[in-house]
mmCIF file of the N, C-alpha and C atoms, coordinates in Angstrom:
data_MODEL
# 
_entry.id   MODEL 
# 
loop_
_atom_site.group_PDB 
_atom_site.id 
_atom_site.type_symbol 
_atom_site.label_atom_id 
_atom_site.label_alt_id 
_atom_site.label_comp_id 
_atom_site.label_asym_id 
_atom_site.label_entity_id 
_atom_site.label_seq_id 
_atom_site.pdbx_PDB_ins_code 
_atom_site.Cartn_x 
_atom_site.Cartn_y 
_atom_site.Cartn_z 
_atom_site.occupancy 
_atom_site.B_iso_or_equiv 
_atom_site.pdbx_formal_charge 
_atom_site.auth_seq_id 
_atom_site.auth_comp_id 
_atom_site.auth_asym_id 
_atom_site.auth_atom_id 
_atom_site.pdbx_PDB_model_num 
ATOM 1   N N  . UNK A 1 1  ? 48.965 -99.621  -7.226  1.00 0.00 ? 1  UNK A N  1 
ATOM 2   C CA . UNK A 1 1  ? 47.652 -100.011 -7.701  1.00 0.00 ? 1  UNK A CA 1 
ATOM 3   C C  . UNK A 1 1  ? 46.947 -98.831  -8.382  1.00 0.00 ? 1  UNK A C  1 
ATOM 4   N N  . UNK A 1 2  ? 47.187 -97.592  -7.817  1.00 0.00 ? 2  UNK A N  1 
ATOM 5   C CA . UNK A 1 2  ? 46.105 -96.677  -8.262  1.00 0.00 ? 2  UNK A CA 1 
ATOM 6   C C  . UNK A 1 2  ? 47.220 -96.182  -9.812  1.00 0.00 ? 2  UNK A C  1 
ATOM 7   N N  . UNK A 1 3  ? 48.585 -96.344  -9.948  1.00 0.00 ? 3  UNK A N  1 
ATOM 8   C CA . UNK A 1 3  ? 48.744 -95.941  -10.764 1.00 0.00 ? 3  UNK A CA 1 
ATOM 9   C C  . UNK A 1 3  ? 48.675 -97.064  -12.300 1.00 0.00 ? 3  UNK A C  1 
ATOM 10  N N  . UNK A 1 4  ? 48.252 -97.878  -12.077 1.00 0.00 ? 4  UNK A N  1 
ATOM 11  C CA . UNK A 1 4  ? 47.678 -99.086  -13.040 1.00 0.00 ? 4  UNK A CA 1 
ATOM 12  C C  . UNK A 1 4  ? 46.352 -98.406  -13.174 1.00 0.00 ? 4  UNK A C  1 
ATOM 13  N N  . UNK A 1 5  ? 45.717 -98.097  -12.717 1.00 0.00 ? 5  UNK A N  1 
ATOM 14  C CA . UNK A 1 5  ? 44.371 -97.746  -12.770 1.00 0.00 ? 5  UNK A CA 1 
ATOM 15  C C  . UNK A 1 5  ? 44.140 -96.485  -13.895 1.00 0.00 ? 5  UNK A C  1 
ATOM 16  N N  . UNK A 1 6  ? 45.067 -95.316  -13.369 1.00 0.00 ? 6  UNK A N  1 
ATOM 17  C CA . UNK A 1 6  ? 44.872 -94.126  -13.804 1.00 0.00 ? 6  UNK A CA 1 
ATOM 18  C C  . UNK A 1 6  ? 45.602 -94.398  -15.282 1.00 0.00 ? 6  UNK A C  1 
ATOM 19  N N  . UNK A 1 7  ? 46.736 -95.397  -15.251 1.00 0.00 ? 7  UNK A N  1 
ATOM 20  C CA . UNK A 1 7  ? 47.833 -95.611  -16.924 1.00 0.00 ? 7  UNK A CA 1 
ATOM 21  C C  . UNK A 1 7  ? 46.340 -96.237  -17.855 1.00 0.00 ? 7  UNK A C  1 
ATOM 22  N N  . UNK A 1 8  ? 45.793 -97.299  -17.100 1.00 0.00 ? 8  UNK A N  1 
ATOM 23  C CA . UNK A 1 8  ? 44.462 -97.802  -18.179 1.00 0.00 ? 8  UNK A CA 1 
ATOM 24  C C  . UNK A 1 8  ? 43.285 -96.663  -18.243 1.00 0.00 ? 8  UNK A C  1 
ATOM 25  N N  . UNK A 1 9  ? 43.101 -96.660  -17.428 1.00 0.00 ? 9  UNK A N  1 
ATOM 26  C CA . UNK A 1 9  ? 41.849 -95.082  -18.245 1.00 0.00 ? 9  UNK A CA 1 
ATOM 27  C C  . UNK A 1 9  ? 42.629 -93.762  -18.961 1.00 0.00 ? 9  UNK A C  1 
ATOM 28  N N  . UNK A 1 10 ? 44.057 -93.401  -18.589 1.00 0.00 ? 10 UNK A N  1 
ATOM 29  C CA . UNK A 1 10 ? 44.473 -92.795  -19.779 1.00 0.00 ? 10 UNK A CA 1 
ATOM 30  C C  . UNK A 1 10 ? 44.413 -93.450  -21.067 1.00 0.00 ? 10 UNK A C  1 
ATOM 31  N N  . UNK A 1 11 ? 45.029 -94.356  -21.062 1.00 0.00 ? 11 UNK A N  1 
ATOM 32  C CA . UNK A 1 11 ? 44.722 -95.448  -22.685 1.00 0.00 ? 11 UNK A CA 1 
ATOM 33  C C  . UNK A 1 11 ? 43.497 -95.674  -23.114 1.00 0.00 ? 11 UNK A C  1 
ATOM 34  N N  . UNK A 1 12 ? 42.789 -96.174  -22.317 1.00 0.00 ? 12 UNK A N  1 
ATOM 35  C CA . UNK A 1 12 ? 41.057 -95.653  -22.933 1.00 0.00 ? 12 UNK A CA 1 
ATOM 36  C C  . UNK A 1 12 ? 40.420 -94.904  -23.279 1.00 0.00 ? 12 UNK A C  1 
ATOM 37  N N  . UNK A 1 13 ? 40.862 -93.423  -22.627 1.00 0.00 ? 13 UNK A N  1 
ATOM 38  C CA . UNK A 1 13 ? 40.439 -92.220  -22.996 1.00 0.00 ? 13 UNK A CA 1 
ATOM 39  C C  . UNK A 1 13 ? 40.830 -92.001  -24.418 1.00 0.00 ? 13 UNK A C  1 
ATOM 40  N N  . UNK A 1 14 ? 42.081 -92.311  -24.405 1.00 0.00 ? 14 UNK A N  1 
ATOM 41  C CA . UNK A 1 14 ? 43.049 -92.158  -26.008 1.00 0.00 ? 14 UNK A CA 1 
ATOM 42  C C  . UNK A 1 14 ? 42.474 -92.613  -27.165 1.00 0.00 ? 14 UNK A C  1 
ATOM 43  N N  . UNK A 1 15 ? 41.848 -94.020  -26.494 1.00 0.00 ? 15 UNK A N  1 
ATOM 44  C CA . UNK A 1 15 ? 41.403 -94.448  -27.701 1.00 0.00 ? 15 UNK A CA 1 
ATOM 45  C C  . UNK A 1 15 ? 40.175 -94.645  -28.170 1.00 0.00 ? 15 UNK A C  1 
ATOM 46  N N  . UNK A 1 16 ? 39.796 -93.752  -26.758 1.00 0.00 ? 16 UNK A N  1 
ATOM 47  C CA . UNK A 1 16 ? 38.427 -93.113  -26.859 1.00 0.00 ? 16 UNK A CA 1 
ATOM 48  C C  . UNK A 1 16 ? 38.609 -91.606  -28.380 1.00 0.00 ? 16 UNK A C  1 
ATOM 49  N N  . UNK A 1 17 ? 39.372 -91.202  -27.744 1.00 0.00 ? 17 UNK A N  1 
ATOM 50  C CA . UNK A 1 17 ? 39.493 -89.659  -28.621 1.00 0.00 ? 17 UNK A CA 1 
ATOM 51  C C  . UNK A 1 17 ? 40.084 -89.804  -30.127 1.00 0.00 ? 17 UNK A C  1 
ATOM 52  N N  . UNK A 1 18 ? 40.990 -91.083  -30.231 1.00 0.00 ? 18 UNK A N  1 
ATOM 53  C CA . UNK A 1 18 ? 41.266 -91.593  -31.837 1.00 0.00 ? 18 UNK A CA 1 
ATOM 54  C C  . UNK A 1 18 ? 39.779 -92.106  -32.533 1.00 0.00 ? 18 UNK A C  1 
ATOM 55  N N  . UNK A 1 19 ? 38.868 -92.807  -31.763 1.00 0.00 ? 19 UNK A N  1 
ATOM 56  C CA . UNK A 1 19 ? 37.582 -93.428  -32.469 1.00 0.00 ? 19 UNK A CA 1 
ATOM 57  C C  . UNK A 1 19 ? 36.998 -92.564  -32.899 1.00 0.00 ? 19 UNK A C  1 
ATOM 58  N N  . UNK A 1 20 ? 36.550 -91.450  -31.638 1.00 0.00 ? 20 UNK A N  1 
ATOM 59  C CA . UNK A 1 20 ? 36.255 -90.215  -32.297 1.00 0.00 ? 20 UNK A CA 1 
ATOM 60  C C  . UNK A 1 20 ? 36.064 -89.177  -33.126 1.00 0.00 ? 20 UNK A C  1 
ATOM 61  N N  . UNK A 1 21 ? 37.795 -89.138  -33.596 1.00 0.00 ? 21 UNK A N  1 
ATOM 62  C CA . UNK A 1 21 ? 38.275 -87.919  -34.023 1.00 0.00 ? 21 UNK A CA 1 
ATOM 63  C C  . UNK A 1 21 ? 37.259 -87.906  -35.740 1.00 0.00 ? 21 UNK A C  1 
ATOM 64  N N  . UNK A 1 22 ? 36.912 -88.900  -36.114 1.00 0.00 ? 22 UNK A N  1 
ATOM 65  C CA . UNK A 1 22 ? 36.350 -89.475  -37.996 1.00 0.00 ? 22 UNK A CA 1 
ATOM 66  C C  . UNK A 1 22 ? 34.729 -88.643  -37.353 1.00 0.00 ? 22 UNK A C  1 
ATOM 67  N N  . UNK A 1 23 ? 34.134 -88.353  -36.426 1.00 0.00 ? 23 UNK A N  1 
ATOM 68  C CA . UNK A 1 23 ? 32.901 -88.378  -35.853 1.00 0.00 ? 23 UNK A CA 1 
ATOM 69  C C  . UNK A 1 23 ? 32.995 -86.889  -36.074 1.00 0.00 ? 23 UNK A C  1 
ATOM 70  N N  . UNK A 1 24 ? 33.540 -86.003  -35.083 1.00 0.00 ? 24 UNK A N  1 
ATOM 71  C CA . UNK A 1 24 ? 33.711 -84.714  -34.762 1.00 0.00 ? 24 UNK A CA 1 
ATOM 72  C C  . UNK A 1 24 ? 34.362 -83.984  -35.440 1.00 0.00 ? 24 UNK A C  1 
ATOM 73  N N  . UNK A 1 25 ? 35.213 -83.958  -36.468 1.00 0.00 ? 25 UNK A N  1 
ATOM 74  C CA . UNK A 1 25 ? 36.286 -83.164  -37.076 1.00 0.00 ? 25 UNK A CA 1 
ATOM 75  C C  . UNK A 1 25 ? 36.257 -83.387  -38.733 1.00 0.00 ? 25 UNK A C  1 
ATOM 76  N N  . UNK A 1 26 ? 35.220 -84.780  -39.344 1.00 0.00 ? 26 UNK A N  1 
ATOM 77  C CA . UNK A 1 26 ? 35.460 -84.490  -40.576 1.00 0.00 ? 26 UNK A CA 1 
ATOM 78  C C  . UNK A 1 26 ? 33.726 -84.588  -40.604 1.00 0.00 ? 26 UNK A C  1 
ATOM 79  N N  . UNK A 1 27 ? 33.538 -83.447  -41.746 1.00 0.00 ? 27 UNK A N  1 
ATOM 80  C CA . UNK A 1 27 ? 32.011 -83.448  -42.027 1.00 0.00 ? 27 UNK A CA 1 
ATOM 81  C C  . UNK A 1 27 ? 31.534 -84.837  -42.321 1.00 0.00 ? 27 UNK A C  1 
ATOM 82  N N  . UNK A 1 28 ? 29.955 -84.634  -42.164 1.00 0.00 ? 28 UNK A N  1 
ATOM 83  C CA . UNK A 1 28 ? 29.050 -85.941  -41.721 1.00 0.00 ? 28 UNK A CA 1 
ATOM 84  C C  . UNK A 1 28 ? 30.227 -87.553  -41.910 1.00 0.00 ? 28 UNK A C  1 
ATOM 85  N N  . UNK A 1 29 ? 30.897 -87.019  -40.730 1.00 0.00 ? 29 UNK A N  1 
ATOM 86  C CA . UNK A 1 29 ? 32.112 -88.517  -40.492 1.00 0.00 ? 29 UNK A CA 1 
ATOM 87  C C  . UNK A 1 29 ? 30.975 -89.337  -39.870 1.00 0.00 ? 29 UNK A C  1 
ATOM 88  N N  . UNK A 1 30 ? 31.710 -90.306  -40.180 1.00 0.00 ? 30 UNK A N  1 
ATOM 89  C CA . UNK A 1 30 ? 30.656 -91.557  -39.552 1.00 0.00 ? 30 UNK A CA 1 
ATOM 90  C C  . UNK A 1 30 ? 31.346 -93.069  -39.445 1.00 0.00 ? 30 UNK A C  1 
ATOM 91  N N  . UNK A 1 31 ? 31.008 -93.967  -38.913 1.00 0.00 ? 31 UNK A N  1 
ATOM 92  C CA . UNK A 1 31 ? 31.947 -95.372  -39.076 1.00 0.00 ? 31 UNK A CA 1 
ATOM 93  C C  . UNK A 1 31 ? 31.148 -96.116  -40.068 1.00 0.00 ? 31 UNK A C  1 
ATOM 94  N N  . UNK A 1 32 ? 31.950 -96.848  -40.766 1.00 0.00 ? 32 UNK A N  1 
ATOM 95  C CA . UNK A 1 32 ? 31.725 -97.652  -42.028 1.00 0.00 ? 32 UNK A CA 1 
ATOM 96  C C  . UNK A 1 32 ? 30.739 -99.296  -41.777 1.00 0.00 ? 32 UNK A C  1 
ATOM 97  N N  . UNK A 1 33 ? 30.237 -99.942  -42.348 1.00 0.00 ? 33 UNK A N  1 
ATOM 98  C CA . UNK A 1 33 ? 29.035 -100.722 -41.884 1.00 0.00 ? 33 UNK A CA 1 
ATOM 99  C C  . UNK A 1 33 ? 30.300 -101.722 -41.799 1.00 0.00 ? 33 UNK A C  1 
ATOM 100 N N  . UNK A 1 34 ? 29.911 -102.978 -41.144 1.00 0.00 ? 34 UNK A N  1 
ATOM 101 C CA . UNK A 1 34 ? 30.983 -103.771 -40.354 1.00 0.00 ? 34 UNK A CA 1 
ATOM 102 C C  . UNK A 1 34 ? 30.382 -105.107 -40.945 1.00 0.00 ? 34 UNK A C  1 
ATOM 103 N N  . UNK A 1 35 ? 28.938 -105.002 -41.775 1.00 0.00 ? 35 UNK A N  1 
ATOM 104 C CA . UNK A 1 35 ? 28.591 -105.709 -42.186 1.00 0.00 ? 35 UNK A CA 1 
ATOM 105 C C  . UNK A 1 35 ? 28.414 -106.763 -43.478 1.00 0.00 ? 35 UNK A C  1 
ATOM 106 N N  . UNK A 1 36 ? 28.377 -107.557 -43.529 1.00 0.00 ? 36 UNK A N  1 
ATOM 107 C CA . UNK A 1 36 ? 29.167 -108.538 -44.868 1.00 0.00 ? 36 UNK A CA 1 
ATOM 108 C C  . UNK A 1 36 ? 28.640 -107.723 -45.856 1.00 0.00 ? 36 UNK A C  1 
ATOM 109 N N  . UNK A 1 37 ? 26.772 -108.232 -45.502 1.00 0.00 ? 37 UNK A N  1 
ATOM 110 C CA . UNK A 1 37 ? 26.258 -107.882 -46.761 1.00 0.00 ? 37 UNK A CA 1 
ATOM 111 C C  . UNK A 1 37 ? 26.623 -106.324 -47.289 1.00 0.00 ? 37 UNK A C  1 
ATOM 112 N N  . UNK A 1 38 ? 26.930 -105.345 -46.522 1.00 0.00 ? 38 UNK A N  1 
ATOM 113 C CA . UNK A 1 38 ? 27.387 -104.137 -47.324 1.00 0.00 ? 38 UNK A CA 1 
ATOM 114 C C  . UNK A 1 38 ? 28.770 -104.139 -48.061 1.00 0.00 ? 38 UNK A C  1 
ATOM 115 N N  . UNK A 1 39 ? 29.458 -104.696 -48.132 1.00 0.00 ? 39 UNK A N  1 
ATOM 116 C CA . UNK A 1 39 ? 30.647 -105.234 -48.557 1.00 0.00 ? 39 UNK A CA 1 
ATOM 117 C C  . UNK A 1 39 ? 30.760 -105.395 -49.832 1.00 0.00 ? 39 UNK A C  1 
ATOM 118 N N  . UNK A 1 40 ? 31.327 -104.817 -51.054 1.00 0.00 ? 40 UNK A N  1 
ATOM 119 C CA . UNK A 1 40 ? 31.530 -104.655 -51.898 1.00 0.00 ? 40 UNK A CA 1 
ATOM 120 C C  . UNK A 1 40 ? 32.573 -106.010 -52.458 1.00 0.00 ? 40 UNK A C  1 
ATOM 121 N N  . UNK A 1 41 ? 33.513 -106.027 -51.815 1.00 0.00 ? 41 UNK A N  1 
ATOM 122 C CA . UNK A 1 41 ? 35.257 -106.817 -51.855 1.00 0.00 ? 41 UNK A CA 1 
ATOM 123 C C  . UNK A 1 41 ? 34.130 -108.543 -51.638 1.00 0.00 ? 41 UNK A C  1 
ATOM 124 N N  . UNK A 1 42 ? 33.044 -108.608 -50.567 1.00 0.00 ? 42 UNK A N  1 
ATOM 125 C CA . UNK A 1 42 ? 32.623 -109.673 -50.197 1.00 0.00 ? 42 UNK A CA 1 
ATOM 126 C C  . UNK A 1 42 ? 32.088 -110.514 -51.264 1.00 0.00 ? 42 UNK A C  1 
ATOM 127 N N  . UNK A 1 43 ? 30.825 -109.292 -51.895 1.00 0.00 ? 43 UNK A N  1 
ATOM 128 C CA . UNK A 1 43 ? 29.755 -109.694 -53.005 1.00 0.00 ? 43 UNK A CA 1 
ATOM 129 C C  . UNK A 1 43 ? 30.413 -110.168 -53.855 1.00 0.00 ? 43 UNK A C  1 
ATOM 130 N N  . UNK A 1 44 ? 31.657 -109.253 -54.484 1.00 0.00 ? 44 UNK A N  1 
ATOM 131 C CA . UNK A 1 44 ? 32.310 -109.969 -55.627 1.00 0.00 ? 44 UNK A CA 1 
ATOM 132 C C  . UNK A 1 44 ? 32.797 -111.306 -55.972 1.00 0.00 ? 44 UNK A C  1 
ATOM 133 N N  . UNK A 1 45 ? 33.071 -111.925 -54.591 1.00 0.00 ? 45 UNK A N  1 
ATOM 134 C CA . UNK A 1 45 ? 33.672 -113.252 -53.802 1.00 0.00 ? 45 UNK A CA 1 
ATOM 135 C C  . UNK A 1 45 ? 32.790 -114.446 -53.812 1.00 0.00 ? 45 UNK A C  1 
ATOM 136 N N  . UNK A 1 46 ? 31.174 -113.663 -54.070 1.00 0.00 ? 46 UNK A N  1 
ATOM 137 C CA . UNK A 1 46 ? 29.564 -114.745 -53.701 1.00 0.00 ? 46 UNK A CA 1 
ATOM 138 C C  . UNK A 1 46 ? 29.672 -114.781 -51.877 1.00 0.00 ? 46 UNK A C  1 
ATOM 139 N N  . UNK A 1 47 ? 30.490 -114.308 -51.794 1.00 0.00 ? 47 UNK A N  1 
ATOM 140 C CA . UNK A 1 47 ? 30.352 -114.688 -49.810 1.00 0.00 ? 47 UNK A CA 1 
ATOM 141 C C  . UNK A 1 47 ? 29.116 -113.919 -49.145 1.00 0.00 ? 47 UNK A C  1 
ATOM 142 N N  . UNK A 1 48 ? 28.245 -114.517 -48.512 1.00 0.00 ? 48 UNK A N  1 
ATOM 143 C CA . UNK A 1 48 ? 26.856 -114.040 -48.236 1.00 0.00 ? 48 UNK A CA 1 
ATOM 144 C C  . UNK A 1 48 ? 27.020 -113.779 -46.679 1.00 0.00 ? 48 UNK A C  1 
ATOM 145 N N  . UNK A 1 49 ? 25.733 -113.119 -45.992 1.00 0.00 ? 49 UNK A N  1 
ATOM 146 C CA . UNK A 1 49 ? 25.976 -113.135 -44.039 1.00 0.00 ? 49 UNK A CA 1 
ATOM 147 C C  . UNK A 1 49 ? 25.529 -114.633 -44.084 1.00 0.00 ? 49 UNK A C  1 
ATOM 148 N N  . UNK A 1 50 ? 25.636 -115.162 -43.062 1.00 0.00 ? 50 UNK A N  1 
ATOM 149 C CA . UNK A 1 50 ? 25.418 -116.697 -42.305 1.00 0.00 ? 50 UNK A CA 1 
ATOM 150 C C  . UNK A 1 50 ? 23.908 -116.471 -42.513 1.00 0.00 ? 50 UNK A C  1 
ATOM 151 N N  . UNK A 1 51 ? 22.996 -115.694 -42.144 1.00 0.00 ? 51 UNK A N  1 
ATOM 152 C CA . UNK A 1 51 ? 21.898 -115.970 -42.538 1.00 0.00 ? 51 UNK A CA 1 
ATOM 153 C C  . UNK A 1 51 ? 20.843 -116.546 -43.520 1.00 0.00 ? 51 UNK A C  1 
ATOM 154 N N  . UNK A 1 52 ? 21.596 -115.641 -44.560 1.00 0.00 ? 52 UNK A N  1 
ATOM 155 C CA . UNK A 1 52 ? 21.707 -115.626 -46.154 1.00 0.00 ? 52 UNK A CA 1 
ATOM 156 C C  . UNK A 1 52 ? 22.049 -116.947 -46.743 1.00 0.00 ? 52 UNK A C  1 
ATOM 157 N N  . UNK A 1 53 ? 23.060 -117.242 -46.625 1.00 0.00 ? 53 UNK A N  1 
ATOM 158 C CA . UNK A 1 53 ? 23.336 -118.569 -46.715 1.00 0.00 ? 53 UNK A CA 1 
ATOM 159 C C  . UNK A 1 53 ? 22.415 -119.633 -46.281 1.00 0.00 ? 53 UNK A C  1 
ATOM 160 N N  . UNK A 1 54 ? 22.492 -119.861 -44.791 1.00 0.00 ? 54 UNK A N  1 
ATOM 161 C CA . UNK A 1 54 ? 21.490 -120.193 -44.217 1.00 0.00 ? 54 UNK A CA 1 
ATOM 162 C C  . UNK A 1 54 ? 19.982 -120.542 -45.392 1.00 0.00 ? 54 UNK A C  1 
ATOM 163 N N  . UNK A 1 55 ? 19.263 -119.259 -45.604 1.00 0.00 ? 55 UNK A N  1 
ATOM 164 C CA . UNK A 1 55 ? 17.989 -119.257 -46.067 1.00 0.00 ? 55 UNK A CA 1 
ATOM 165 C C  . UNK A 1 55 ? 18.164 -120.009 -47.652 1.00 0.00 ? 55 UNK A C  1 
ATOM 166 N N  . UNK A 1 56 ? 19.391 -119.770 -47.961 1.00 0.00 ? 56 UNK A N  1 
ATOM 167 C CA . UNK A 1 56 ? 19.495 -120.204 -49.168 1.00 0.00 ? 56 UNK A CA 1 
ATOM 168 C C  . UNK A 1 56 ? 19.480 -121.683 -49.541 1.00 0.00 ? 56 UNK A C  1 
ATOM 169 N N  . UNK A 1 57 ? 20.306 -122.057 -48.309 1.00 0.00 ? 57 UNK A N  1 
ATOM 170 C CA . UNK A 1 57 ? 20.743 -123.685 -48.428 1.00 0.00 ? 57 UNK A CA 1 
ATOM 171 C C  . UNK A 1 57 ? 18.618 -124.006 -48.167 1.00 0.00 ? 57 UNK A C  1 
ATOM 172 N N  . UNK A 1 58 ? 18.316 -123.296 -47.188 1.00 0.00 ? 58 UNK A N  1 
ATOM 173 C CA . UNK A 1 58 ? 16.572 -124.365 -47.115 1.00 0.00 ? 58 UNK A CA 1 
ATOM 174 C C  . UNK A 1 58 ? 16.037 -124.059 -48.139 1.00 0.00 ? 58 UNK A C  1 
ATOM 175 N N  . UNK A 1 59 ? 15.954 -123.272 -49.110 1.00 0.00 ? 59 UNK A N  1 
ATOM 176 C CA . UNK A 1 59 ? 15.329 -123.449 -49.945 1.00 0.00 ? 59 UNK A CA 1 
ATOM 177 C C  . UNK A 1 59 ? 15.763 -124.282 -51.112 1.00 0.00 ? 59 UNK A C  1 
ATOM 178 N N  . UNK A 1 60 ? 17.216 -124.650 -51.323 1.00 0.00 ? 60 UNK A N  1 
ATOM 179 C CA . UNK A 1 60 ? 17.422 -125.683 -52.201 1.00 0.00 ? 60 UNK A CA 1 
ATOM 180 C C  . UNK A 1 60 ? 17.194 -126.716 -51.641 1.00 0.00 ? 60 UNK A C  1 
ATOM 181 N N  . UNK A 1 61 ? 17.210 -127.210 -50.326 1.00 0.00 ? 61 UNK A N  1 
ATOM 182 C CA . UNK A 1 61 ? 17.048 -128.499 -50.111 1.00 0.00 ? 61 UNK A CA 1 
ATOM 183 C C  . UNK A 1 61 ? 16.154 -128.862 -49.346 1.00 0.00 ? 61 UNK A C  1 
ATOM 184 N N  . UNK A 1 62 ? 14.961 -129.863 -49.794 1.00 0.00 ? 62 UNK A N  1 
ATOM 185 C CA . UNK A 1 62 ? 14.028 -129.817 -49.262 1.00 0.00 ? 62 UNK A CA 1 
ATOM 186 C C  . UNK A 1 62 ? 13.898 -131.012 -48.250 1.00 0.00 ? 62 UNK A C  1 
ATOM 187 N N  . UNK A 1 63 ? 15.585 -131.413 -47.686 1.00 0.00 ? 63 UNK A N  1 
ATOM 188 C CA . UNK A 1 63 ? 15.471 -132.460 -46.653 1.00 0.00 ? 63 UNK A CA 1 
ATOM 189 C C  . UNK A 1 63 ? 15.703 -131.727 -45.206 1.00 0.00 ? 63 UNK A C  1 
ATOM 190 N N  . UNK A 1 64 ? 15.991 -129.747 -45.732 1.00 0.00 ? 64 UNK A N  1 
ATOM 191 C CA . UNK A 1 64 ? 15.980 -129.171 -44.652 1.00 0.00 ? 64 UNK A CA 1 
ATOM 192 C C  . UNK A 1 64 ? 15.156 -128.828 -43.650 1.00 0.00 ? 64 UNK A C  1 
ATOM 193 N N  . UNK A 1 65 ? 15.713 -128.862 -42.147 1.00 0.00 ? 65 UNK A N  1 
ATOM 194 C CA . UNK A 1 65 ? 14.816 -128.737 -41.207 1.00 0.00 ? 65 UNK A CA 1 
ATOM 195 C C  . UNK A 1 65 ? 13.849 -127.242 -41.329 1.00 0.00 ? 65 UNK A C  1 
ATOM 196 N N  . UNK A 1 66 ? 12.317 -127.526 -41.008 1.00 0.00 ? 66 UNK A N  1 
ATOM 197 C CA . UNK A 1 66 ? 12.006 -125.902 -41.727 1.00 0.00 ? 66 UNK A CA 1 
ATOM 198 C C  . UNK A 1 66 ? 12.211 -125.299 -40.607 1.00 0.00 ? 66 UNK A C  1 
ATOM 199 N N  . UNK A 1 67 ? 12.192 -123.619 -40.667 1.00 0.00 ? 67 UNK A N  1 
ATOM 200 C CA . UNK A 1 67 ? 12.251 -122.590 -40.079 1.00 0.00 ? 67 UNK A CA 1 
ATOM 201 C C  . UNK A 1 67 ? 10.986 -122.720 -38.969 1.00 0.00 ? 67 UNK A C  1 
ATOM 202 N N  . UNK A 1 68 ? 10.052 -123.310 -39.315 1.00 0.00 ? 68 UNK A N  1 
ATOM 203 C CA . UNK A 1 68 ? 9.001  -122.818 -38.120 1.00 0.00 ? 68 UNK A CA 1 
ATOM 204 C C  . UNK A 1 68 ? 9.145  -123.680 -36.991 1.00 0.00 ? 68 UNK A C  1 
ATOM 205 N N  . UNK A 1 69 ? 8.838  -122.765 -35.735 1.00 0.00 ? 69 UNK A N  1 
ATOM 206 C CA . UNK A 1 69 ? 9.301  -123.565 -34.532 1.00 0.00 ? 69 UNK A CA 1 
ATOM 207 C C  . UNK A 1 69 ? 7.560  -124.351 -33.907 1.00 0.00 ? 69 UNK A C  1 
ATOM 208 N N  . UNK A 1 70 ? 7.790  -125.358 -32.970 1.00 0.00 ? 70 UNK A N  1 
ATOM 209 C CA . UNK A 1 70 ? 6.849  -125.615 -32.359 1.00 0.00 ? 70 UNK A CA 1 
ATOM 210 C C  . UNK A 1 70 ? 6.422  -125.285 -31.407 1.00 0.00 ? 70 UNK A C  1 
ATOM 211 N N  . UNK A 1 71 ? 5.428  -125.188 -30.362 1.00 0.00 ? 71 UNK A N  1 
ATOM 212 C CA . UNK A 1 71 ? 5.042  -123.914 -29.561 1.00 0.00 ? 71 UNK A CA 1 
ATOM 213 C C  . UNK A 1 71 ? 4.485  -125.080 -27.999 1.00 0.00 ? 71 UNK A C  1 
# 
C-alpha cells in the first residue's frame, strides 16, 4: 500500500516539475491562454466562446428568451 502511494506522488511531483520547467527556466515563460476567444486557428474558423454565440443568437432573434432574470 504505502508503495502505491509513494510511486503516485513520485509521478505527480514529475509532472509537477515538467509543468513547471516553461515557468522557471525560460525568461518571462508563462502558459498560453486555453481560451477560444484568444485563439487565432479558432477566429479564422468564425468559431466563437459559447457565450458569444450565445449573445449573438439573442440578438438576432427576437423570439429569444431575454437575459434578465426575475427576482
Amino acid at each position: 500500500m504505502i508503495e502505491i502511494f509513494l510511486l503516485s506522488t513520485l509521478i505527480i511531483a514529475i509532472g509537477m516539475v515538467f509543468l513547471c520547467v516553461k515557468l522557471f527556466f525560460i525568461k518571462d515563460g508563462s502558459f498560453a491562454s486555453q481560451h477560444i476567444h484568444d485563439s487565432a486557428a479558432m477566429k479564422a474558423r468564425g468559431i466563437h466562446c459559447v457565450m458569444e454565440q450565445d449573445r449573438e443568437s439573442r440578438r438576432k432573434s427576437k423570439s429569444a428568451v431575454s437575459e434578465t432574470t426575475i427576482s
